[in-house]
N, C-alpha and C positions, 0 to 999 in steps of 0.2 A: 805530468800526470800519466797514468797508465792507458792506454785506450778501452778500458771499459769504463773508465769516468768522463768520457768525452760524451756530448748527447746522442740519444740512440739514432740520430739522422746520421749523423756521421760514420757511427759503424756500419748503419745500413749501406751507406753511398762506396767506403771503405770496401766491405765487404763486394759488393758487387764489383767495383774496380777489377780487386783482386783476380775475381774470378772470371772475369771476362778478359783478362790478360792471359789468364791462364790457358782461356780457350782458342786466343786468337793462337798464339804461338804453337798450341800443341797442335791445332787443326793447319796453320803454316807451315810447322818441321814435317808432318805427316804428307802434305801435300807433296813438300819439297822429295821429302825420302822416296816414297810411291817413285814418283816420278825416273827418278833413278835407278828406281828397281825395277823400272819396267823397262831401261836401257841396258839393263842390266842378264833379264830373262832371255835373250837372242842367242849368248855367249854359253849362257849355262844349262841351255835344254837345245836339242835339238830343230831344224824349223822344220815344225811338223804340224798339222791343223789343231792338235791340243795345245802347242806351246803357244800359237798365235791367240788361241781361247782363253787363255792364262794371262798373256799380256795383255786383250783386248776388256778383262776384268780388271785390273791392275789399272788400267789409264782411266775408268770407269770408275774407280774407286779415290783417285786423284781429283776426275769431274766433280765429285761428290763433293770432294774435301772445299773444291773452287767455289761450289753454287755456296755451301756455307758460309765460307767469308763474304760472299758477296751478299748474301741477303741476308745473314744474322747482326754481319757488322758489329760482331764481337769487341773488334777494337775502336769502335764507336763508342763503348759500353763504357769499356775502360776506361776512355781520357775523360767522355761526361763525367761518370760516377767519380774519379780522381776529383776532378774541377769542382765539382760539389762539395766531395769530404774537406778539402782544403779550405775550400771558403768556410766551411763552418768551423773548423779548425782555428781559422784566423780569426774569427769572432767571438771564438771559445775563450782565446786568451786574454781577448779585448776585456772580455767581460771580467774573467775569474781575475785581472789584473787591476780593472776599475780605470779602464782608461777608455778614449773617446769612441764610441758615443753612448759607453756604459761608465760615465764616471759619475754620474748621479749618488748622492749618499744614499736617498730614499735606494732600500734596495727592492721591492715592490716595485718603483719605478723603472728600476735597470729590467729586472725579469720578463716587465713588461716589454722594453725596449729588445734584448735578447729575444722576445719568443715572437716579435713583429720582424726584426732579422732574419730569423729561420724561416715565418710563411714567406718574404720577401724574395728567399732562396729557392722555394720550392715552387712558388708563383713563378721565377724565370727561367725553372729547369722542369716544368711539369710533365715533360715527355719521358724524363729519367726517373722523377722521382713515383714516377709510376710502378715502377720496374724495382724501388726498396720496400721490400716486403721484411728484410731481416728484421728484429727488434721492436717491431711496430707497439709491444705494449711496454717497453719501455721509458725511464724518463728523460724526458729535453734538459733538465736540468738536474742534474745529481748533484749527493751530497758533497761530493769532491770540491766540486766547480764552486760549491756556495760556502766551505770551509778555506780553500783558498783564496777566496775573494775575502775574507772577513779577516785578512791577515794585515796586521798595519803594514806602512809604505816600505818599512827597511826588509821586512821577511817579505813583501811580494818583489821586489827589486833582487832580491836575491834566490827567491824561486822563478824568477823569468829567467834569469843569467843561465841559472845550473840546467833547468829542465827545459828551455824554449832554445836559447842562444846556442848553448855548448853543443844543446843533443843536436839543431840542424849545421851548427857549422860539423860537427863529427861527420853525420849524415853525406853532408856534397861531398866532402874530403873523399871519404871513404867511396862514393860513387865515382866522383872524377878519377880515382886512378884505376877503378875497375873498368872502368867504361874504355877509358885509355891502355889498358892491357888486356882488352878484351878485343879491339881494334888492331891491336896489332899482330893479335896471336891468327885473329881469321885470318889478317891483310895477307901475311907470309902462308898462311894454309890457301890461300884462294892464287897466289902467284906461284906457288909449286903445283898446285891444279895445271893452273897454264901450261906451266915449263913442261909437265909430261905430255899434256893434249898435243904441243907443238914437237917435243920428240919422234913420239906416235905417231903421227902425220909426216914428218919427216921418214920415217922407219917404213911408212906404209909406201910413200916411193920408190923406195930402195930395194923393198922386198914386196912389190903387188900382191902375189899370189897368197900374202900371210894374213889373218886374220886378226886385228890391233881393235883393243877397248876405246878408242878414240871417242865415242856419242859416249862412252859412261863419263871418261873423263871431262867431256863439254860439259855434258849434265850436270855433274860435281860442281865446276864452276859458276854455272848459272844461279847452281839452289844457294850456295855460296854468296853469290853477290845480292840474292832476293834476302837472304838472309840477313845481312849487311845492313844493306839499306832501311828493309822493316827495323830493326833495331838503335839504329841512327846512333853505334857506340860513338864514334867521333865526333860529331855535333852535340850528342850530352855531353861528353869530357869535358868538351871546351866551355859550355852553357855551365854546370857544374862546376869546375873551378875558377870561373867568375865572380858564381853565388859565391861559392867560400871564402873568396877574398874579401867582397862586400860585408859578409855576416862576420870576420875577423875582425872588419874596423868597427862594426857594430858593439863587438863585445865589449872592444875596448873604452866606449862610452855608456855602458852598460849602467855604470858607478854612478854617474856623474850626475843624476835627477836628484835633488835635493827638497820635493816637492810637486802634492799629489798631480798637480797640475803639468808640472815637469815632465815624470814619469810617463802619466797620460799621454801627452805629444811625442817622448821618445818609443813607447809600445809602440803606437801610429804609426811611425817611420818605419820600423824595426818589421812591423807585420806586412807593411805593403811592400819592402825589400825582399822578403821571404814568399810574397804571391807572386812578385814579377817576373820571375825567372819562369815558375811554371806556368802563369797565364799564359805568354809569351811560347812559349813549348805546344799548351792545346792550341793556340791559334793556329800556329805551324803546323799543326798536322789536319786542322778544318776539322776538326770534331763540331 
């Protein structure tokens, strides 16, 4: 399904995710850059009582960048609001698949069970779901979700496979090796950082009386390794082609329910394979 057929909780939780990702990282790099620039302003202007005013704004502007992360918790936003869209995600396709504990025929019954699910969710995140305003007069249940579900067991077995299975195994794959080439492109950018700081510091014994960028290039590395670590590319890599491997062997029994009840128990399996990886990620970061 497209995500505007998913319930409007979802895009709301989605949507906030997004954008509170957007804001930790861009208020992170700015912090990080500042910072540098202001190691940076000693070499490039003369030391004069303006150029000290120029830095003494510039690290003031850095503060700024700090007290936001620390009191907006931007990236608090994010993993909540993530943790949310997912769970209802997972329950999205519980249902549009008619598997437990939406496999009731009565479909009256399941909507009801579906829309007891969602206050369930919002009853245990009421601090976040405060904070989704997107969508509000949208529906919980669209017509997507309720055309998919009315599909006998051979067209929903094989709209799980193509649209559920394929899309998140594509999904880790494609993240594992970015995450993994993204880790190693900083790694060698953050140990050539080094290799010059310790140059220049050598260079700076040799020739005292000369003036060597050495605080820029420290700086470099530092924002470098904050950098790093906030992004945590090597422990998704790894976290990520796990999942993939898991959701491969998954596919391969994708076929093999021959019966509603069947199906039902392999969604089950299928969707809490597909939540554990990231539950396990928000825990890790104490969101």
């Amino acid at each position: 399904m497209e995500e505007k057929d998913f319930p409007a909780l979802y895009r709301s939780a989605d949507s906030l995710s997004l954008k509170s990702q957007k804001h930790f990282f861009r208020a992170l790099g700015t912090h990080l850059l500042v910072l540098i620039i202001a190691t940076l302003l000693p070499l490039i202007f003369s030391q004069t009582p303006i150029s000290y005013a120029i830095q003494a704004c510039v690290l003031l502007f850095a503060l700024g960048c700090s007290i936001y992360l620390a009191k907006e918790r931007p990236d608090r936003y994010w993993y909540a609001g993530r943790a949310v869209a997912e769970s209802i995600k997972t329950i999205t396709w519980r249902y549009i698949s008619k598997a437990e504990p939406f496999q009731a025929t009565d479909d009256d019954i399941a909507k009801s069970e579906f829309r007891n699910s969602l206050k369930l969710i919002v009853e245990q995140n009421k601090e976040i779901c405060q904070q989704l305003t997107d969508y509000l007069a949208d529906e919980q249940i669209t017509s997507a979700m309720l055309n998919n579900r009315s599909r006998n067991l051979e067209e929903r077995k094989k709209y799980y496979q193509e649209h559920r299975i394929k899309n998140q195994l594509s999904w880790y794959a494609k993240k594992a090796k970015f995450n993994k080439d993204k880790a190693k492109m900083f790694f060698w950018i953050l140990i050539i950082s080094n290799i010059i700081s310790v140059i220049l510091a050598v260079a700076k014994i040799v020739y005292p009386t000369t003036s060597f960028p050495i605080d820029v290039f420290i700086a470099i590395s530092a924002s470098l390794l904050s950098w790093i670590q906030a992004k945590r590319y090597t422990e998704l890599s790894a976290s990520y082609a796990l999942t993939a491997h898991e959701i491969s062997l998954i596919n391969e029994q994708s076929l093999n329910a021959t019966t509603d009840e069947e199906f039902s128990i392999f969604v089950g399996d299928a969707e809490n394979a597909f939540s554990r990886e990231h539950t396990q990620w928000v825990a890790r970061r104490d969101v």
